[in-house]
Backbone as a printed PyTorch tensor [residue, N CA C, xyz], in Angstrom:
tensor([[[  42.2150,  -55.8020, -137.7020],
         [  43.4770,  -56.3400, -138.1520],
         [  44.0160,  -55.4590, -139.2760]],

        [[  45.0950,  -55.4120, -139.0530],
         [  45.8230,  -54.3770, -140.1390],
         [  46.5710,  -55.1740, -141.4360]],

        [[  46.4570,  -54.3060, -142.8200],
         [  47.3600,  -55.4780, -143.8800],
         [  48.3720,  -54.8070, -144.0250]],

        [[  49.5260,  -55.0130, -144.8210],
         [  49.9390,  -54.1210, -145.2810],
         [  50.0240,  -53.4780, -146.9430]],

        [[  50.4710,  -53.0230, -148.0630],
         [  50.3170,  -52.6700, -148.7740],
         [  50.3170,  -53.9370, -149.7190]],

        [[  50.7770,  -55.0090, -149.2160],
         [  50.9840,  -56.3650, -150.3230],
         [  49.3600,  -57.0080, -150.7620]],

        [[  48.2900,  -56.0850, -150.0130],
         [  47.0150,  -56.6080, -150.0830],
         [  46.3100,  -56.0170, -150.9540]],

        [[  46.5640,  -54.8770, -151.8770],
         [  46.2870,  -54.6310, -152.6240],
         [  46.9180,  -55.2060, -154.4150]],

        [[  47.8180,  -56.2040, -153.9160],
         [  48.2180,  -56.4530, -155.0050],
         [  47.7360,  -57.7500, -155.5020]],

        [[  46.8240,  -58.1490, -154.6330],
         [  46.0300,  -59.4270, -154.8980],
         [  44.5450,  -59.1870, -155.7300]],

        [[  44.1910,  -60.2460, -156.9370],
         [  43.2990,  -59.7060, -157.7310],
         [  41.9240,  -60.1610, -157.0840]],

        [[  41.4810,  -60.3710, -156.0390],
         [  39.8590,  -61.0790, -155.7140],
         [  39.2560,  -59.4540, -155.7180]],

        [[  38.0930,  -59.2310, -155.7140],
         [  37.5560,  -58.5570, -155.1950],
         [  37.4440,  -58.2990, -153.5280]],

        [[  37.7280,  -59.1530, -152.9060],
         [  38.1340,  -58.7220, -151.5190],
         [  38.9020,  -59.2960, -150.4320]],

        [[  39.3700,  -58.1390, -149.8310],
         [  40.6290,  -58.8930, -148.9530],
         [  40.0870,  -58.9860, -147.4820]],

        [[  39.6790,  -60.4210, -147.1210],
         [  39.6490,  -60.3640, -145.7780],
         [  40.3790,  -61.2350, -145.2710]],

        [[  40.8590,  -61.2460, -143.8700],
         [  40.2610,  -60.5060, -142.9730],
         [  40.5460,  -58.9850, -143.0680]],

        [[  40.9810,  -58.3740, -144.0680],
         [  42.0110,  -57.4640, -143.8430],
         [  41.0460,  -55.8890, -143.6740]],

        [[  40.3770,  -56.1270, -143.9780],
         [  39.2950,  -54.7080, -144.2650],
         [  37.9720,  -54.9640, -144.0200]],

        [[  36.9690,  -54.3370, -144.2610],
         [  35.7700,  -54.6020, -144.4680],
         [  35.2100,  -55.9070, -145.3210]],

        [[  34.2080,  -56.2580, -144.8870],
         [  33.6900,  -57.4650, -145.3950],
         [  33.3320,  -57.3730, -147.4250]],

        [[  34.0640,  -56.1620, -147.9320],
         [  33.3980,  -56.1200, -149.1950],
         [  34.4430,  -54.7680, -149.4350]],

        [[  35.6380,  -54.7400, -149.6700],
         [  36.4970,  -53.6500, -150.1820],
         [  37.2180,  -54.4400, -151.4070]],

        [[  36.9500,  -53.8190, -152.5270],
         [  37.7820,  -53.8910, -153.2500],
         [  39.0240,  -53.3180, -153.5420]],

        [[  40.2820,  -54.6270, -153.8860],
         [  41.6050,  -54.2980, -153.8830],
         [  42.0550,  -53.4050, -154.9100]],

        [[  43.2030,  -53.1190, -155.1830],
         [  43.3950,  -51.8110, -155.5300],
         [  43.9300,  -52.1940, -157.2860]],

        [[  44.3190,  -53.7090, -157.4070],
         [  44.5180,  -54.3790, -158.8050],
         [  43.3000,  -54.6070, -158.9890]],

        [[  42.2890,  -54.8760, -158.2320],
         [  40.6160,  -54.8430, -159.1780],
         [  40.0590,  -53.9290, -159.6810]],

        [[  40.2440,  -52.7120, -158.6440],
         [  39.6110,  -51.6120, -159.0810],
         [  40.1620,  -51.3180, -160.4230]],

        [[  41.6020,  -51.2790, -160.4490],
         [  42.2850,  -50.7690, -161.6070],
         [  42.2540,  -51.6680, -162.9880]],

        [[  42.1830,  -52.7470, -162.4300],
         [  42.0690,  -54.0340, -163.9820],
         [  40.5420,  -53.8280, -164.4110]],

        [[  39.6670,  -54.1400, -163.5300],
         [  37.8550,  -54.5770, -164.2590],
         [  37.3190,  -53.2490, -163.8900]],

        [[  37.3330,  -52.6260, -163.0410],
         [  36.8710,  -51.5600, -163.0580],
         [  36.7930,  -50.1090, -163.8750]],

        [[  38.1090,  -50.0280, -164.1820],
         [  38.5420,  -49.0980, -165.3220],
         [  38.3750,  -49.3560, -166.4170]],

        [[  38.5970,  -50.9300, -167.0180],
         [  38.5560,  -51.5560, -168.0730],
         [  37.0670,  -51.7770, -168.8450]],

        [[  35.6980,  -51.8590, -167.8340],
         [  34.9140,  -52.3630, -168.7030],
         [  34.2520,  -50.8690, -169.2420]],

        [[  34.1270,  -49.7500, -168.4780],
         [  33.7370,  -48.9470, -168.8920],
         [  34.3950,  -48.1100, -170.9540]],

        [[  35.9160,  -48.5890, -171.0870],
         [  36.6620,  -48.1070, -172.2880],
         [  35.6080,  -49.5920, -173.3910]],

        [[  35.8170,  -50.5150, -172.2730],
         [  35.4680,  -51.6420, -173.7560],
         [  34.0710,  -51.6430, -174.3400]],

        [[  33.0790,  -51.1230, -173.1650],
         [  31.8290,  -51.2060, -173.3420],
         [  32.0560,  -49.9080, -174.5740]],

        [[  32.5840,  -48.4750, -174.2010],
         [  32.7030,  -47.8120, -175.5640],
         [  33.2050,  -47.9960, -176.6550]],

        [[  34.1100,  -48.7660, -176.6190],
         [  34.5030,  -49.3900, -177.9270],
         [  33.9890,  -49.8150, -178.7620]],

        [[  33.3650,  -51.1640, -177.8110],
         [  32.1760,  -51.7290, -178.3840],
         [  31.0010,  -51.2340, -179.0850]],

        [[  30.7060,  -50.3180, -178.4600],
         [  29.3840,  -49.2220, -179.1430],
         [  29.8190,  -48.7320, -179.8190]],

        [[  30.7240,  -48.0130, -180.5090],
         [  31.7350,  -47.7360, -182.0670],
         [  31.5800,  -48.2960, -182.4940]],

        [[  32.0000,  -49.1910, -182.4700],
         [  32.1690,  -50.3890, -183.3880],
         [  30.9130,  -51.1220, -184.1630]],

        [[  29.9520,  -51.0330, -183.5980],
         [  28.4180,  -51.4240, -183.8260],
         [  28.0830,  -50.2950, -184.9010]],

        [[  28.2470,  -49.0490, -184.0460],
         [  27.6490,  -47.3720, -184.8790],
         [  28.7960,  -47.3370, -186.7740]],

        [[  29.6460,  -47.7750, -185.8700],
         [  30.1090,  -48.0130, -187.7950],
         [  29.9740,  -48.6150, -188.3280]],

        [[  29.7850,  -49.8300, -187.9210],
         [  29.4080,  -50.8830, -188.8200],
         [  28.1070,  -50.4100, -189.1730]],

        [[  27.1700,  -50.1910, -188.5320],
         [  25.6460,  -49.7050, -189.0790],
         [  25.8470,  -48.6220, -189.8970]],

        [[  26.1260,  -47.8290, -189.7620],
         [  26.7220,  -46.6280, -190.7160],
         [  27.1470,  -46.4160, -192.0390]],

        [[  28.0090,  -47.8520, -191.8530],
         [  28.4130,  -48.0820, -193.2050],
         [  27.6480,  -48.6300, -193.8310]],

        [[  26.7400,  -49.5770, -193.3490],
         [  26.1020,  -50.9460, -194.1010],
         [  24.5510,  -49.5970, -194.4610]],

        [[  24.0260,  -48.6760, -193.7990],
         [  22.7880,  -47.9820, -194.1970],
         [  23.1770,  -47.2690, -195.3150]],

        [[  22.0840,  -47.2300, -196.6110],
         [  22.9360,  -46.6100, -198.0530],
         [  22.2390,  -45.0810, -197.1690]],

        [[  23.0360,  -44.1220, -197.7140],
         [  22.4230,  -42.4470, -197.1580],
         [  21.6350,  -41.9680, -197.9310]],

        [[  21.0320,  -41.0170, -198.0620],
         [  19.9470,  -40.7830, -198.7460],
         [  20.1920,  -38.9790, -199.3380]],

        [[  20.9400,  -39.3510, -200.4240],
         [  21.4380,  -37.8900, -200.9410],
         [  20.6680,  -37.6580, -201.9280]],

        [[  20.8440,  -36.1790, -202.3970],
         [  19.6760,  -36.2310, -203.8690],
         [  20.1900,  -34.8700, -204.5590]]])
């Protein structure tokens, strides 16, 4: 069965009957997919400075 392009604009992880039993749409890929990889780095900044700041350095 064929979709047409309006099936990618739906957010599930998958469109059936329209494709394979497990394709992700093209607003998932682009919303959670792209997204957790920037936040997960963020997140790890955000930790590394805060530790950073809070360790006194050890100058002499």
């Amino acid at each position: 069965m064929q979709c047409g392009i309006s099936a990618d604009t739906h957010f599930g992880p998958r469109v059936l009957p329209c494709r394979r039993d497990f394709d992700f749409t093209l607003l998932f890929e682009q919303g959670i997919l792209a997204l957790a990889p920037h936040l997960l780095f963020l997140t790890l900044c955000i930790f590394s400075g805060i530790i950073s700041t809070e360790s006194p350095g050890k100058y002499t």
